[in-house]
VOGU-3710 file (C-alpha; in Angstrom, 3 decimals, decimal comma):
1> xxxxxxxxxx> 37,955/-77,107/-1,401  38,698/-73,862/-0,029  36,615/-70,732/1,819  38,112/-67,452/-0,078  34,497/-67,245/-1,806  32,986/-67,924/0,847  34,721/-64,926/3,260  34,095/-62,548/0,470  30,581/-62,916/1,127  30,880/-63,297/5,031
11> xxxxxxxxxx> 33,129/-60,418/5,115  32,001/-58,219/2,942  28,605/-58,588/0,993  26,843/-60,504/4,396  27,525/-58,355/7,220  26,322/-55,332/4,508  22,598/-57,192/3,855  22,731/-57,192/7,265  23,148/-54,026/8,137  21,044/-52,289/5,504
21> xxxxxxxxxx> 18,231/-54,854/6,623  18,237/-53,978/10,444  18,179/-50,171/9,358  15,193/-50,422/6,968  13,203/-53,536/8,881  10,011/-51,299/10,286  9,697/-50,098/7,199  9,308/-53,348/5,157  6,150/-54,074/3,324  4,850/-57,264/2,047
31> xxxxxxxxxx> 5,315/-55,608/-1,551  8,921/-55,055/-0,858  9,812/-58,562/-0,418  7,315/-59,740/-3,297  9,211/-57,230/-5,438  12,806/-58,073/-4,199  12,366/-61,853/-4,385  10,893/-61,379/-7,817  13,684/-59,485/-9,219  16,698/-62,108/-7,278
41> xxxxxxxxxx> 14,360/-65,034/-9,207  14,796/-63,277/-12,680  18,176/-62,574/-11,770  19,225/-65,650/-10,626  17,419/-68,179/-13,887  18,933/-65,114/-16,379  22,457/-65,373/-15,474  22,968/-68,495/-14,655  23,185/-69,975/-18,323  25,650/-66,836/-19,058
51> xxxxxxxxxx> 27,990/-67,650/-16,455  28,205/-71,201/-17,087  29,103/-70,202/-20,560  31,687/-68,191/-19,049  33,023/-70,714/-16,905  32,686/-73,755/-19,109  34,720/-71,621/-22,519  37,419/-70,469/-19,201  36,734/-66,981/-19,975  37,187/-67,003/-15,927
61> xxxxxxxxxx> 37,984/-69,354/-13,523  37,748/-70,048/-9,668  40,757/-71,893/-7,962  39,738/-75,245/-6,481  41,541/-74,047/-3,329  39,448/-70,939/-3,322  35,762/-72,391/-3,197  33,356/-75,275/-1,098  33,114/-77,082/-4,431  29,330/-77,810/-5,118
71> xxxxxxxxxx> 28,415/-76,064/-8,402  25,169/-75,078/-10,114  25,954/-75,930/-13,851  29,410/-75,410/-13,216  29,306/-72,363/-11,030  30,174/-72,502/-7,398  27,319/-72,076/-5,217  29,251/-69,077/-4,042  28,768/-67,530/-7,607  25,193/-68,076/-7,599
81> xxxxxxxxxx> 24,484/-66,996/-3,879  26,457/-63,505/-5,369  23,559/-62,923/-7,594  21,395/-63,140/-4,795  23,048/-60,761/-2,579  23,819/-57,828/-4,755  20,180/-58,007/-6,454  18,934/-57,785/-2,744  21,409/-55,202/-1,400  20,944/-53,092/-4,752
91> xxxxxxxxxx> 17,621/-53,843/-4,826  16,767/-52,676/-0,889  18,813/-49,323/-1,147  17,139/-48,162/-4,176  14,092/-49,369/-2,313  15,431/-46,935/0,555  16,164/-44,030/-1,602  12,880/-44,090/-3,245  10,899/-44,648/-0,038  9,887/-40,896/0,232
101> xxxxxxxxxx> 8,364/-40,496/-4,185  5,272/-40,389/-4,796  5,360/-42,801/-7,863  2,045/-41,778/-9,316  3,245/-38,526/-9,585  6,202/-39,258/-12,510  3,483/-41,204/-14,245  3,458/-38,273/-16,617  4,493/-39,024/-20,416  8,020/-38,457/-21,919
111> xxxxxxxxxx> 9,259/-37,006/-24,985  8,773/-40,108/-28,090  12,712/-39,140/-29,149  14,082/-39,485/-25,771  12,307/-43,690/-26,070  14,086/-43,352/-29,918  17,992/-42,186/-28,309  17,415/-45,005/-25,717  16,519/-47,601/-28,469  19,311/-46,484/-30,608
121> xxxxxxxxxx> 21,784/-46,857/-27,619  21,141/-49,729/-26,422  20,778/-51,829/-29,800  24,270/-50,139/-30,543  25,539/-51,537/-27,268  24,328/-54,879/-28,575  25,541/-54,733/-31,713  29,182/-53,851/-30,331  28,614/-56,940/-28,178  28,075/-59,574/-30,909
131> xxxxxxxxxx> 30,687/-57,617/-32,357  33,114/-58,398/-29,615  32,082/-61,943/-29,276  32,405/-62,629/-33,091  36,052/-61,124/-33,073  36,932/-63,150/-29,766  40,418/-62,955/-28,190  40,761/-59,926/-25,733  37,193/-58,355/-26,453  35,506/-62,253/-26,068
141> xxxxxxxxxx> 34,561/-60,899/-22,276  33,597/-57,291/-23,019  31,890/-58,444/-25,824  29,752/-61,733/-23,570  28,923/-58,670/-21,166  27,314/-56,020/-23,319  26,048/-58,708/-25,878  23,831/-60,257/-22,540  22,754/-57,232/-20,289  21,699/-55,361/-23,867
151> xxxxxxxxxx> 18,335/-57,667/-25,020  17,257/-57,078/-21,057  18,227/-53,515/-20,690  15,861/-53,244/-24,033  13,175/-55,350/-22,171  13,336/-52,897/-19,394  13,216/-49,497/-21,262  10,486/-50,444/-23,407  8,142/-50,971/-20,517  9,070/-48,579/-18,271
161> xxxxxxxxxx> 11,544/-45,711/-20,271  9,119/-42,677/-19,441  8,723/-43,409/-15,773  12,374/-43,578/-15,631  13,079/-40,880/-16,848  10,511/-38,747/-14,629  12,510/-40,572/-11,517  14,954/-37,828/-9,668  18,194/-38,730/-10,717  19,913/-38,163/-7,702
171> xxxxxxxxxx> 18,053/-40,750/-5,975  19,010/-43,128/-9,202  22,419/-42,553/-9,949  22,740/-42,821/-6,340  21,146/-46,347/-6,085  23,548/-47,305/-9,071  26,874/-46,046/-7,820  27,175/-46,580/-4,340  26,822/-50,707/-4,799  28,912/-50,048/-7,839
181> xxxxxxxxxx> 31,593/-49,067/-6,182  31,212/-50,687/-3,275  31,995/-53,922/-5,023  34,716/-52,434/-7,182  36,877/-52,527/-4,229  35,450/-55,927/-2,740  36,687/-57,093/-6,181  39,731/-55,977/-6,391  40,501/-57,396/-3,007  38,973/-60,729/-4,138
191> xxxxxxxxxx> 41,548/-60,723/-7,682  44,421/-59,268/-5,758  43,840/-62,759/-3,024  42,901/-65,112/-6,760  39,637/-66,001/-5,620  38,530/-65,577/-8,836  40,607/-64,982/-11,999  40,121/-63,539/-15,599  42,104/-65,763/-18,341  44,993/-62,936/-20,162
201> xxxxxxxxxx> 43,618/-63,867/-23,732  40,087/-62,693/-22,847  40,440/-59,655/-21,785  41,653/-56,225/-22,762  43,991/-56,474/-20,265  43,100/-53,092/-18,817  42,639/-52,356/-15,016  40,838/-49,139/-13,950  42,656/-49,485/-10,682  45,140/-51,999/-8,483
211> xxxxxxxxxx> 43,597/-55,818/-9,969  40,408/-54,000/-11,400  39,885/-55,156/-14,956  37,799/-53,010/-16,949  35,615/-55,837/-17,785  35,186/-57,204/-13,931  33,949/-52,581/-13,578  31,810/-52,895/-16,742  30,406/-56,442/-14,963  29,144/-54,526/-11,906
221> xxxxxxxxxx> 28,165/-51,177/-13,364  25,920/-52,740/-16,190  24,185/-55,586/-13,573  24,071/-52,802/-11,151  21,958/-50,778/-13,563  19,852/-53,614/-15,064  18,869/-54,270/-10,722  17,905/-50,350/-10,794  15,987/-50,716/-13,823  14,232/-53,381/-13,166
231> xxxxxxxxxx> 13,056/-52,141/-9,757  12,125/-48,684/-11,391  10,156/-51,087/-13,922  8,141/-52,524/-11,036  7,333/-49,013/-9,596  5,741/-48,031/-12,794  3,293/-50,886/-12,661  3,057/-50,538/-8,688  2,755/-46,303/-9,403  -0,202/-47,210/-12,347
241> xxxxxxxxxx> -1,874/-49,745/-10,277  -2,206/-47,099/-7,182  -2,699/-44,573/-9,836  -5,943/-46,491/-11,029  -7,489/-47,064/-7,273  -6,840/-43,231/-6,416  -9,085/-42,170/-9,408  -11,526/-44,370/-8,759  -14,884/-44,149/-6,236  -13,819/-47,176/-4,389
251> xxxxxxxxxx> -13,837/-47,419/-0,339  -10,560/-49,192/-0,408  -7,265/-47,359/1,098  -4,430/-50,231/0,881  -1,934/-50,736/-1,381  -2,527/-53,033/-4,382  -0,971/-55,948/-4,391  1,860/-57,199/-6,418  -0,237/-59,245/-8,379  -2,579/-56,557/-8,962
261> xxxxxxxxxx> 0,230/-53,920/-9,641  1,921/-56,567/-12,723  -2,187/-56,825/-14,513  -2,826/-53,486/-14,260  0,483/-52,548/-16,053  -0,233/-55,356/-18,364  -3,635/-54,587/-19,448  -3,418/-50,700/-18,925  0,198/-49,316/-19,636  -1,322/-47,567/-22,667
271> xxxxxxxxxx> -4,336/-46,336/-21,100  -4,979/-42,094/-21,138  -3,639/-40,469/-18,269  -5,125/-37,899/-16,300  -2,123/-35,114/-16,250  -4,558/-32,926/-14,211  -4,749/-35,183/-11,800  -1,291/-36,171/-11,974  0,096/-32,588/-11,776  -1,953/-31,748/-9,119
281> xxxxxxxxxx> -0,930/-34,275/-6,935  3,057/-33,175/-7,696  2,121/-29,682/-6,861  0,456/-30,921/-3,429  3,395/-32,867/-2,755  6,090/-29,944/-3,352  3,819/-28,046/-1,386  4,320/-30,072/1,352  7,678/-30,607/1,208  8,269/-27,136/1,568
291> xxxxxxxxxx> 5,950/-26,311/3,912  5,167/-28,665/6,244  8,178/-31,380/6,274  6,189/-33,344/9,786  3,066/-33,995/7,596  5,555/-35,175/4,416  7,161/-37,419/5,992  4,278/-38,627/7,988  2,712/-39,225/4,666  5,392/-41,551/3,177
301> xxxxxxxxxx> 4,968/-43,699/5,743  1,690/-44,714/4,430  0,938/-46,676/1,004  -1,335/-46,888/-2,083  -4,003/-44,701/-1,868  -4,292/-43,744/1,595  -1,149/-41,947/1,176  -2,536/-39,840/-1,729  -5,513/-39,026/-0,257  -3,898/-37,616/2,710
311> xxxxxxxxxx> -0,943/-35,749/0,186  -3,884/-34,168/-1,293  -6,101/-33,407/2,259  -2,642/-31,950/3,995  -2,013/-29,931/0,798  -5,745/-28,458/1,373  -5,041/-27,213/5,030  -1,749/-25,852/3,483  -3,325/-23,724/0,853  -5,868/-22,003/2,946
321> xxxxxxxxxx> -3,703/-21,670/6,013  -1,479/-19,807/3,469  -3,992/-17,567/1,768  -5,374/-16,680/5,249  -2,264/-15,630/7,007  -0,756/-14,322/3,492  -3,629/-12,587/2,676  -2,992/-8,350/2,593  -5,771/-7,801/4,767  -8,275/-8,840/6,779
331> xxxxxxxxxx> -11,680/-8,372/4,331  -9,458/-10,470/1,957  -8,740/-13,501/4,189  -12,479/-13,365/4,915  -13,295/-13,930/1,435  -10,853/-16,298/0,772  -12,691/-18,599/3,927  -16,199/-17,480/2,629  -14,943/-18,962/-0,675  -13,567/-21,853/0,714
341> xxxxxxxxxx> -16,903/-22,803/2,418  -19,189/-22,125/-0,968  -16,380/-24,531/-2,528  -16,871/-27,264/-0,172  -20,526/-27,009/0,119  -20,574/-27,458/-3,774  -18,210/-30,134/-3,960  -20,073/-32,279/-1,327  -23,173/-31,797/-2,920  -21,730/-33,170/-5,980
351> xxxxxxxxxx> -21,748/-30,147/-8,300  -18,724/-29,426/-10,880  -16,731/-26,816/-9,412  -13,947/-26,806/-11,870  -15,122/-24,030/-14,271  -15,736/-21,464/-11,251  -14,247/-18,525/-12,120  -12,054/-17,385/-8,077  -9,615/-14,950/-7,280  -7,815/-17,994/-6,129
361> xxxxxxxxxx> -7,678/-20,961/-8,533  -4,856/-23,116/-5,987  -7,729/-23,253/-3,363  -10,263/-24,405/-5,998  -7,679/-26,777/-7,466  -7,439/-27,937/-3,522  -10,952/-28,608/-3,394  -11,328/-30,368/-6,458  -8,606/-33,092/-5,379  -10,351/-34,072/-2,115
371> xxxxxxxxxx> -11,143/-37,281/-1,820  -14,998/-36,211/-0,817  -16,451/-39,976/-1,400  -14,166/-40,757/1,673  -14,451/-38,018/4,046  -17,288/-35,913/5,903  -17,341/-32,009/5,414  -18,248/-31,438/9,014  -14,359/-31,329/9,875  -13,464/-29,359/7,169
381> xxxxxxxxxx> -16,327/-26,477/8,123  -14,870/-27,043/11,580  -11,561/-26,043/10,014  -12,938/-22,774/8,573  -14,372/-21,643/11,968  -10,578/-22,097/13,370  -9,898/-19,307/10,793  -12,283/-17,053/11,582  -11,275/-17,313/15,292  -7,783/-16,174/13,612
391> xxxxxxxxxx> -9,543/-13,588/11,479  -10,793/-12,091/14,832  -7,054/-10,772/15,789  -7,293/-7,057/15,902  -3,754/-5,760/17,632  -4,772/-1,894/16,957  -7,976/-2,435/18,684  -6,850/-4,926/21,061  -8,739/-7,847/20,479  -6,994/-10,905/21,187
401> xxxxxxxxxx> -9,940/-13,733/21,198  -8,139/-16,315/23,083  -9,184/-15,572/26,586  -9,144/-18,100/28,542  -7,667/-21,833/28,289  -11,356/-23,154/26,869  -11,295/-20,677/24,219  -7,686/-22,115/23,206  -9,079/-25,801/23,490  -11,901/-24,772/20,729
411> xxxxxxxxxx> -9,200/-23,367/18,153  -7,227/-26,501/18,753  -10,299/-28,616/18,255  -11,147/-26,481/15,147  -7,823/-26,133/13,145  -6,108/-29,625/14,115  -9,033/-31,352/16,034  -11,302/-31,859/12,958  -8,159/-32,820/10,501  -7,343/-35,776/12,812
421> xxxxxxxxxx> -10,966/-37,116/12,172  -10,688/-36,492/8,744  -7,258/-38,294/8,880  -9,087/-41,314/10,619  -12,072/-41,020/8,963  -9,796/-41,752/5,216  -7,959/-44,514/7,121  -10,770/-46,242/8,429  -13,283/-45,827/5,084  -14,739/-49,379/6,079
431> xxxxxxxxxx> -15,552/-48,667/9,587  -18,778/-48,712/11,304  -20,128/-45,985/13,349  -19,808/-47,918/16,447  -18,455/-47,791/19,823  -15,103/-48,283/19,013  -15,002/-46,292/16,260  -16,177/-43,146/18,377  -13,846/-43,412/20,754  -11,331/-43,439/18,070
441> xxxxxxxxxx> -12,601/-40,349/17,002  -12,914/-38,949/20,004  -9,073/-39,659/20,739  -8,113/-38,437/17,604  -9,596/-34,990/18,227  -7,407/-34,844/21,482  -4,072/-35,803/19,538  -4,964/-33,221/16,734  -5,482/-30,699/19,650  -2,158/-32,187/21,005
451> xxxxxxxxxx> 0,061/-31,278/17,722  -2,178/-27,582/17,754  -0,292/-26,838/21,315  3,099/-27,923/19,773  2,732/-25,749/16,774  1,517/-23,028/18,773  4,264/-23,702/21,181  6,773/-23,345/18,826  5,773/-20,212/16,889  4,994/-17,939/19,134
461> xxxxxxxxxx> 7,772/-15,697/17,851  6,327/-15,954/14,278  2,739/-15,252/15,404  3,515/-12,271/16,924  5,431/-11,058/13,718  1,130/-11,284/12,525  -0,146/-9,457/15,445  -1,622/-12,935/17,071  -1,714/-14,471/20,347  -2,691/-18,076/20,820
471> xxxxxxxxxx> -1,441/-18,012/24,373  -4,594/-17,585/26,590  -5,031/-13,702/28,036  -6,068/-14,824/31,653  -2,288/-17,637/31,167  -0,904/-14,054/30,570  -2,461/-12,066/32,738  -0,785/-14,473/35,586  2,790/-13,072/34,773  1,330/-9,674/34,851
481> xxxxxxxxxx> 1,897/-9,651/31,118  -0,692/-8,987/27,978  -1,433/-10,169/24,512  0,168/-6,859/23,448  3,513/-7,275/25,643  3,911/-11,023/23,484  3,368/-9,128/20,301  6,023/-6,465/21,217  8,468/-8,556/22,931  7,764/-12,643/21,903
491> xxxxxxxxxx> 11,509/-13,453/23,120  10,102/-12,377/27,026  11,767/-15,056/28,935  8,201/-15,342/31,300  6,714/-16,756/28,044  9,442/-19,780/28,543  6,768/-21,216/31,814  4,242/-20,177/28,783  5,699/-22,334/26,567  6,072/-25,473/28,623
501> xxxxxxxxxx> 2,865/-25,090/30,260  1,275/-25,167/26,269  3,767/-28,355/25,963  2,544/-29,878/29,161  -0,978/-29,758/27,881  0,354/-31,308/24,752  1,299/-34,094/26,306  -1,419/-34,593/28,396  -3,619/-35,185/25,858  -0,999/-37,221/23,997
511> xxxxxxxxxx> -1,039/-39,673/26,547  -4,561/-39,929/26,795  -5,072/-41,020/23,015  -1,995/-43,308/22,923  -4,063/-46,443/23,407  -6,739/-45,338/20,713  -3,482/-45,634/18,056  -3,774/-49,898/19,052  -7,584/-49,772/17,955  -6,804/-48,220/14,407
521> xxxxxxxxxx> -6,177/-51,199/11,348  -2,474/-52,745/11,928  -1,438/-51,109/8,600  -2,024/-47,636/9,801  -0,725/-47,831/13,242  2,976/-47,167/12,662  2,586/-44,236/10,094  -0,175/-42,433/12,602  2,512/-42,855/15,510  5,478/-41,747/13,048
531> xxxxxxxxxx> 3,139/-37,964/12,020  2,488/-37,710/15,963  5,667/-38,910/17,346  7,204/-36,160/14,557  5,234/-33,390/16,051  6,081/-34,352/20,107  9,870/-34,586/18,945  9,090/-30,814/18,069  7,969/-30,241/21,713  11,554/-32,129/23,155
541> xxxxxxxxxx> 13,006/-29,934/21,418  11,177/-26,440/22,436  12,014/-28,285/26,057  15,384/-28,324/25,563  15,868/-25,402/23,523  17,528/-27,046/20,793  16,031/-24,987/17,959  17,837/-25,290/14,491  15,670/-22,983/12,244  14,706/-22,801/8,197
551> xxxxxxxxxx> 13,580/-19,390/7,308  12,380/-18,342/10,529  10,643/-21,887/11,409  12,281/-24,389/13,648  13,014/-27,782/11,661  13,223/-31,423/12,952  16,931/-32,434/11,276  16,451/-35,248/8,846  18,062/-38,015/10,761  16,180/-36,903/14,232
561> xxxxxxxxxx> 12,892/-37,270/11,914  14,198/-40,693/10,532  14,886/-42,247/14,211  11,866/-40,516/15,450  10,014/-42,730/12,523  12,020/-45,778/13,258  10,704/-45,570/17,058  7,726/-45,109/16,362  7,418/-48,171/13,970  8,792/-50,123/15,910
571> xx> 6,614/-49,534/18,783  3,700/-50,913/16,882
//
């Protein structure tokens, strides 16, 4: 009896579950731990058989000094408690890596010869394994570990080899290398100490580095791999199950189960796609990630269909906010909104709009993707009169129509206002019109007007590049200054009191909705507070002037949004 095994794991492979769980906890879903414990149970029943061959033939060997001494068909409980750790530590930072995808999106088919090369390597990997194992002596090992991960790396490509291949393969190779090498250098610790040893006459004989056999490397690559696999197996069905509620006229927004996800893949992996609908939804979501990283992120903290519903409502408010203020002139940015309103008036009413021939085929494309059988239009005409108040800018003839502080109030309730009740109105498709409900409504006006003063807080420099002045005239007219002076000279330091009296307001009615957020369904709570705590972290900034910048527009950094987000979830 001895505890080397055991310290391995409470040194090394413990303390980094650990870790890793801590940092990811708010962000666990009941289909995360249906999907991990589903892969450690596979893991665990397929490998145990192969490593009681291993240990049973002495292929390797465990001191008795070095482990407790209860075995599983000959393998130390240690052994088998290994499988479960690095199938949940692999498993939970691919989880991580992949949080942000859109699944559906890489639902798109492959190539048939790219399925063919992976068939042909893979069977060529197992025949080299039966190879090894029929020859014996020093390639007995290599040959037991290519001969077993092959038939399940086959298993796995077959079902899922398009979707993996769609998958970024930074985020992949990523997942793959970093446990990978991670336990290359527990192990070699562990053979340097003899923990665990590999018998001379069944193995090459070969080290990569230090005690590092090329076998024990191949070992931990290959499982490694087969871990990523199978988790990128389960996103296909979980990406075709979420694929199948988005497309359908169902009031339901959550995120099928894993049940549901593993029938649907079943019954439908060889169903037609829709690639429009699958393209579109990538465009929206490079869209956002390019333009508007608070709503991006804010999306990915929501699941199933919700999240693609919103995806494809932010990427709306994107494309006409862009063909407005991109537009070369005035009479065009009027036609583009007239357009806009003809399109949703259609749409609503139920009429095909897809054959309309526009000037402007991303707004109809826009159009077409929202998800109308879950939202109102009033909002969305609401939206369109915030763009004619921006139409209304005239520098050269000085007409600036925000006046006064109501007039700002009615853009914010028009541009930001009405896309928070469309936001609620998509995560609460269920709800009745009742008290509660209107109040929720009501609050989530206020916190879209709230994120309106922080945006128009922070680009008041850019504005002014477009000859427009969201700061109220009679706000200016206090300093002694004028819409013209901002447009002139934006980096004024009077328009600092400006800026913080915009942010004050912000807040104020930030603070007034925060107990609305508790009346929303539990499953919604944390991603609403991560899209508005993302925006207010916007506002600390502009407080502190701590204003790192991406093409002229000032950016949250990644790991500010990521705390931000784990705040706010954890607040719920």
């Amino acid at each position: 009896m001895g505890l080397d095994y055991l310290l391995v794991h409470l040194t090394y492979n413990i303390p980094l579950a650990v870790v890793m769980t801590i940092a990811y906890w708010p962000f666990f879903t009941k289909l995360d731990v249906y999907r991990i414990s589903t892969l450690i149970t596979i893991a665990v029943l397929s490998t145990i058989p192969w490593d009681s061959y291993l240990i049973e033939n002495q292929i390797w060997t465990y001191p008795p000094d070095a482990v407790l001494g209860p075995t599983i068909w000959s393998i130390p409980i240690e052994e088998v408690f290994f499988f479960i750790i690095q199938t949940y530590n692999t498993s939970l930072l691919y989880i991580v890596l992949t949080k942000r995808l859109v699944k559906p999106m890489y639902l798109s088919p492959s190539d048939m010869w790219k399925r063919n090369i992976g068939i042909v390597f893979i069977v060529t990997c197992l025949g080299l394994g039966i190879a090894g194992i029929h020859y014996g002596g020093k390639f007995t090992y290599l040959g037991l570990i290519v001969g077993w991960v092959s038939p399940f790396m086959f298993i796995q490509w077959l079902a899922a080899w398009s979707f993996m291949l769609r998958l970024p393969c930074r985020e992949i190779l990523l997942a793959i290398c970093i446990p990978t090498a991670y336990l290359w250098c527990v192990d070699t610790i562990a053979l340097g100490n003899g923990t665990w040893v590999i018998e001379n006459n069944t193995k090459l004989g070969i080290q990569l580095w230090g005690w590092l056999d090329i076998e024990e490397a191949l070992f931990f690559l290959v499982t490694n791999v087969m871990i990523v696999m199978g988790q990128m197996a389960t996103d296909n069905a979980i990406a075709l199950a979420v694929y199948n509620m988005a497309t359908t006229d169902e009031k339901v927004s959550e995120c099928p189960s894993f049940g549901q996800s593993v029938i649907v893949f079943i019954e439908g992996h060889n169903n037609p796609l829709d690639l429009a609908y699958i393209n579109a939804l990538g465009d929206a979501v490079e869209r956002l990630k390019q333009r508007s990283q608070s709503m991006y992120l804010g999306s990915a903290m929501f699941v199933g269909r919700l999240r693609i519903d919103l995806i494809f409502l932010y990427s709306f408010c994107r494309v006409i906010d862009d063909l407005v203020d991109e537009a070369p002139d005035r009479y065009t940015a009027r036609t583009v909104v007239q357009e806009c309103a003809v399109l949703l008036h259609k749409r609503f009413a139920g009429e095909d709009i897809s054959k309309l021939a526009l000037a402007h085929p991303m707004l109809l494309s826009s159009i077409e993707r929202l998800p109308i059988d879950r939202l109102s239009i009033e909002p969305l005409q609401g939206l369109l009169k915030g763009f004619e108040t921006d139409l209304d800018f005239d520098a050269e003839n000085n007409t600036f129509p925000i006046s006064t502080e109501k007039d700002l109030e009615r853009y914010a309730f028009h541009v930001a206002g009405t896309i928070a009740e469309s936001v609620i109105e998509l995560t609460t498709p269920n709800a009745g019109y009742n008290d509660t409900h209107r109040q929720i409504l009501t609050a989530g006006l206020r916190m879209g007007q709230a994120l309106q003063y922080v945006n128009i807080a922070r680009d008041i420099s850019r504005d002014a590049e477009i000859h427009r002045v969201y700061l109220p005239t009679s706000w200016l007219e206090e300093k002694n200054l004028t819409p013209a002076h901002v447009v002139s000279c934006p980096d004024n330091p009077q328009l600092n009191e400006l800026r913080s009296r915009l942010l004050d307001k912000a807040d104020e009615c930030y603070r007034s909705t925060e107990q609305a957020i508790g009346e929303l369904p539990l499953n919604v709570q944390g991603p609403i507070r991560v899209t508005v705590e993302s925006y207010m972290e916007i506002g600390k900034m502009l407080r502190k002037g701590d204003w790192p910048r991406m093409k002229g527009k000032m950016k949250v950094p990644l790991l500010r949004r990521l705390r931000v987000a784990y705040k706010a979830l954890l607040s719920r």
